[in-house]
N, C-alpha and C positions, 0 to 999 in steps of 0.2 A: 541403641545407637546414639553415639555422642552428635548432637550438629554444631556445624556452624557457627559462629556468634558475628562472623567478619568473611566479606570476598571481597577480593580484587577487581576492580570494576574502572573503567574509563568515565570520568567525571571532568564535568564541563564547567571549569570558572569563570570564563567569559569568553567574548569570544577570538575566536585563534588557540582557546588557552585551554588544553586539555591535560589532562593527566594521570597519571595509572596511579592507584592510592588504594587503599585498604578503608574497605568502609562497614558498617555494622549492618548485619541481616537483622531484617525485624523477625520476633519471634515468631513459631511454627502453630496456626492458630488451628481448632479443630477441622473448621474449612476449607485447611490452605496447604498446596504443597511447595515441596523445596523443590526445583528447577536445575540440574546440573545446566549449563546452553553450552550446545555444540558449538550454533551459529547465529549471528545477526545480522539482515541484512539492512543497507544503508539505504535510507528513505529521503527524499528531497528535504521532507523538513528537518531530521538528524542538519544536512549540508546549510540549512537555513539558520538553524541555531547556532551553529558551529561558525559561521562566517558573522552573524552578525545580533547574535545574541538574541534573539526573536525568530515568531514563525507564525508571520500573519499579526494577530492582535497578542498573541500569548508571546511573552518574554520570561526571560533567564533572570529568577529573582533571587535562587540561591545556588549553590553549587550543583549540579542535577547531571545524574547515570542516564544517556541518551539512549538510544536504540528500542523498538518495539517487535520488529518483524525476526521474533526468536523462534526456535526449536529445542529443544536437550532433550533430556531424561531425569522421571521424576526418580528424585535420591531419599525421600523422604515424604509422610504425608500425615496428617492433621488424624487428631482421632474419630472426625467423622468423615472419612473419605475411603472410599471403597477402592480405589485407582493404584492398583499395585506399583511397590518401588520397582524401578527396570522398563515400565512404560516410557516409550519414545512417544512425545507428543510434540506439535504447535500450539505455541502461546497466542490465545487472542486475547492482543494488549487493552481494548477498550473495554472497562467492566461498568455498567451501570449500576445507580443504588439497588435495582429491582423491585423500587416500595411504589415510586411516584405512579401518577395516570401514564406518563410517557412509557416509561418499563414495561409498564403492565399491558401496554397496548399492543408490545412488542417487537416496539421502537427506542430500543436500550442505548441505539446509536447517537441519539439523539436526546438523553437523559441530562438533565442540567445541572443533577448532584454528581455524575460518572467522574472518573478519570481514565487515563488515560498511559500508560508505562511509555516513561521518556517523555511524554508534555510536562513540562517545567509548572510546579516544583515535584511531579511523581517522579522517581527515582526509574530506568529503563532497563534495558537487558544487556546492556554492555559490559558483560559482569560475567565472572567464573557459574555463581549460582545467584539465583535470585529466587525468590519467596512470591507466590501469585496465590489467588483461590481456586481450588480447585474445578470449577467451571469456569473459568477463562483458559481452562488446557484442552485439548483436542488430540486423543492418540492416533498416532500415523498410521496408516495402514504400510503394509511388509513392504509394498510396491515404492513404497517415495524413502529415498536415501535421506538420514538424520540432515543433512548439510541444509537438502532443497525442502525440508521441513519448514525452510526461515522462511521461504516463496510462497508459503500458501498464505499468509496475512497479504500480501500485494495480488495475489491471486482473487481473495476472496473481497478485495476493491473491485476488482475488474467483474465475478459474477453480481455483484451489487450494481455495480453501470451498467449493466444488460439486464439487470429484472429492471430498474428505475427506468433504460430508455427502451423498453417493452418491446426490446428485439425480438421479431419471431420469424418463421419462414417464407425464406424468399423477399428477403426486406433488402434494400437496397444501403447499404450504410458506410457514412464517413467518418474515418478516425482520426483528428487533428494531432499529432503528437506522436512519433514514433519512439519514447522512450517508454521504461519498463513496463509504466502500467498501460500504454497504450498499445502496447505487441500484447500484452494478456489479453486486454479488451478485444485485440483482434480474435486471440484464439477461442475466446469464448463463444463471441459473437459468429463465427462460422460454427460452433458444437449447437448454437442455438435458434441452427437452421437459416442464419443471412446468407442468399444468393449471389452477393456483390459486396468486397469490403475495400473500400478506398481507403489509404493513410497516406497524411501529409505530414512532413517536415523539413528542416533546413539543412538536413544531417545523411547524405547518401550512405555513409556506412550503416546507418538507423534503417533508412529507405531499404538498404539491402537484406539488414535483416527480417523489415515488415515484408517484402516479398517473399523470404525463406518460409516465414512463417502462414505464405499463403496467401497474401493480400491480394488481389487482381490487378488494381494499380497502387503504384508508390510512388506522389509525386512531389516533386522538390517545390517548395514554395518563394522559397529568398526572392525577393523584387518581384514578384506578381502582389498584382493589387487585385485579381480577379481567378478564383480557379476553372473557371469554363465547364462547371458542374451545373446540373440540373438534375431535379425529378430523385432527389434523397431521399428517402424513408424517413433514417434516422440518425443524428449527430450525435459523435461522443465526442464531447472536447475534454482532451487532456494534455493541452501544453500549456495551459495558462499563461497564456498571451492573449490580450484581447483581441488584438489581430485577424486570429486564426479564428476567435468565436463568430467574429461580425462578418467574415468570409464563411465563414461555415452555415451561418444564418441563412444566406442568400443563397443556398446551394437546395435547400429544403423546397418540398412538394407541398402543396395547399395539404393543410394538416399534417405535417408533418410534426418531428417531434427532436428539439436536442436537449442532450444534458450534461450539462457541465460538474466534469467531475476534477478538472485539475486545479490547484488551488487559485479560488479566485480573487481578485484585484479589490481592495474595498468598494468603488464603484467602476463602470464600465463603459467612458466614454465613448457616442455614435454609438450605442443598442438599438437597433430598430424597429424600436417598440410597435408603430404604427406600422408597418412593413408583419412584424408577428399579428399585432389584432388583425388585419385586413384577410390573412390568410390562417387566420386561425392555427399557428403555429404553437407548441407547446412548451415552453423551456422549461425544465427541472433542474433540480441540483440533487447531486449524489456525496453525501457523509460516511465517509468510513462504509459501513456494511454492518446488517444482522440479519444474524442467522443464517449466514452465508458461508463461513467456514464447513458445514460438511457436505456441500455442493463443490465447494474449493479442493475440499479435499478426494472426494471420488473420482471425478475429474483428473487430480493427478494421477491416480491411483488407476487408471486405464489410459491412460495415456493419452486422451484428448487435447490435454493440452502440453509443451514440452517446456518443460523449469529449465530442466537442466541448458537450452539453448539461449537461458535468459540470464544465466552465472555467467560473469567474464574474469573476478578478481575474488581474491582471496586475503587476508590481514591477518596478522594476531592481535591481541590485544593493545600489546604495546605499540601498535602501530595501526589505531586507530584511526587519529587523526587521518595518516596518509588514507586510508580508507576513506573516508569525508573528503580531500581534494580529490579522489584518484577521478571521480565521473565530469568534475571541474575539466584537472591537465587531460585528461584523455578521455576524447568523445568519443571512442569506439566502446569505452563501459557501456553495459547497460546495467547488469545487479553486482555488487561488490557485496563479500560479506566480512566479518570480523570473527573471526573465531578465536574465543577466549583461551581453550585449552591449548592452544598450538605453542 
């Protein structure tokens, strides 16, 4: 089989400034397969780099293929790879080096040599086919459609915030943030036995969906300085607003426990540090996810949790970008994907 040498891929030269270009696959190495992608879906920091060349500390240093949260089918594969061409899989985009003490502890998430597909300068999956190792692919099971293939990397965020904030049954829990990944964290967090799932945001059509998907209350926060909660178990914050953290704090039972999983702020003015020691409060932070994808994926794959309720948009390639404003102009989005082959 002839491959590749060049795909078509959405490339990012600053920002506003995208464009569909033909760009070189690296070669097919014995560890690695070729990727046809169905789908990709649009992640907050895709929409962070795209408006404004950055995301968090990591900046846009050279031209860079955005997207991480892919699916396709392997077309091709390295000659020590066992994983048949015609495999439907998800790509999970963080690969760590596997050598350091972190790797090896089995904390790959967190590896200081890793990258990361679409963190600038790694090239992403916004691309006809792209080239990964064969251990950062994951085959689909028959039950999850190629499309909602892309959902299980934002999926396997959300069972990562519910092992880190040690949801277990009959726990009482609040979810700050009723977008993407905060309606998964809901669906998780009930498959993982919580009794009571509260979700806040500014966003009623959001709110409506975190009720569809089951929340007990879904309450609007705009202009409350106070949510009139008590006696929480456990906080997930994911709307990365301070706001909502330092309300969400004060909502927490003596030992309670929150963790912040949506991108945070370099610092976090009014923390109430003295307020957590006195109650012995636990904050954690939650990074990407390991080892989580085939908990992500089972999950799908019986139906505990619903992707498809969490798809609202669709793109082609060429229309990327519109992809990257569409959750902007309209807040009824919640996951938009890009589909290269359309």
């Amino acid at each position: 089989m002839l491959l590749p040498d060049t795909t078509r891929a959405a490339v990012l030269h600053g920002p506003g400034d995208l464009r569909t270009e033909h760009i070189p696959l690296p070669p097919l190495g014995p560890g690695d397969v070729l990727v046809t992608v169905d789908a990709v879906g649009v992640c907050g920091s895709d929409m962070h780099y795209f408006a404004d060349g950055r995301n968090g500390a990591n900046t846009l240093r050279r031209p860079t293929v955005l997207g991480h949260e892919a699916a396709g089918t392997v077309t091709a594969t390295g000659s020590g790879v066992a994983l048949e061409t015609g495999t439907r899989v998800a790509v999970e985009p963080a690969v760590g080096c596997g050598a350091c003490p972190t790797c090896r502890s089995g904390r790959y998430n967190l590896c200081p040599n890793g990258v990361c597909l679409g963190s600038p300068p790694t090239h992403g999956t916004f691309a006809e086919s792209v080239v990964v190792p064969a251990r950062a692919v994951h085959p689909l099971p028959d039950a999850v459609p190629l499309e909602l293939g892309a959902l299980i990397e934002p999926l396997a965020v959300a069972v990562w915030a519910v092992r880190r904030a040690e949801i277990g049954l009959g726990d009482r829990v609040l979810i700050t943030g009723a977008g993407p990944i905060g309606l998964l964290v809901l669906q998780v967090a009930r498959a993982a036995g919580a009794a009571e799932v509260i979700v806040t945001d500014v966003n009623d059509a959001r709110l409506d969906r975190a009720r569809a998907f089951g929340a007990d209350v879904a309450l609007n926060t705009a202009g409350r300085e106070d949510l009139g909660l008590d006696g929480v178990d456990r906080l997930v914050e994911c709307s990365a607003h301070p706001v909502a953290l330092r309300q969400g704090l004060r909502t927490l039972r003596p030992a309670g426990r929150a963790t912040v999983v949506g991108q945070a702020g370099i610092s976090v003015d009014g923390l109430p540090l003295a307020h957590l020691q006195r109650w012995e409060i636990d904050l954690v932070t939650a990074f990407r996810y390991a080892h989580a994808f085939p908990t992500a994926l089972a999950m799908a794959a019986d139906g505990r949790v619903d992707l498809a309720g969490v798809l609202t948009g669709r793109f082609p390639l060429d229309r990327a970008a519109d992809a990257l404003r569409a959750p902007q102009q309209d807040p009824s989005h919640l996951k938009v994907v890009v589909r290269p082959g359309d």
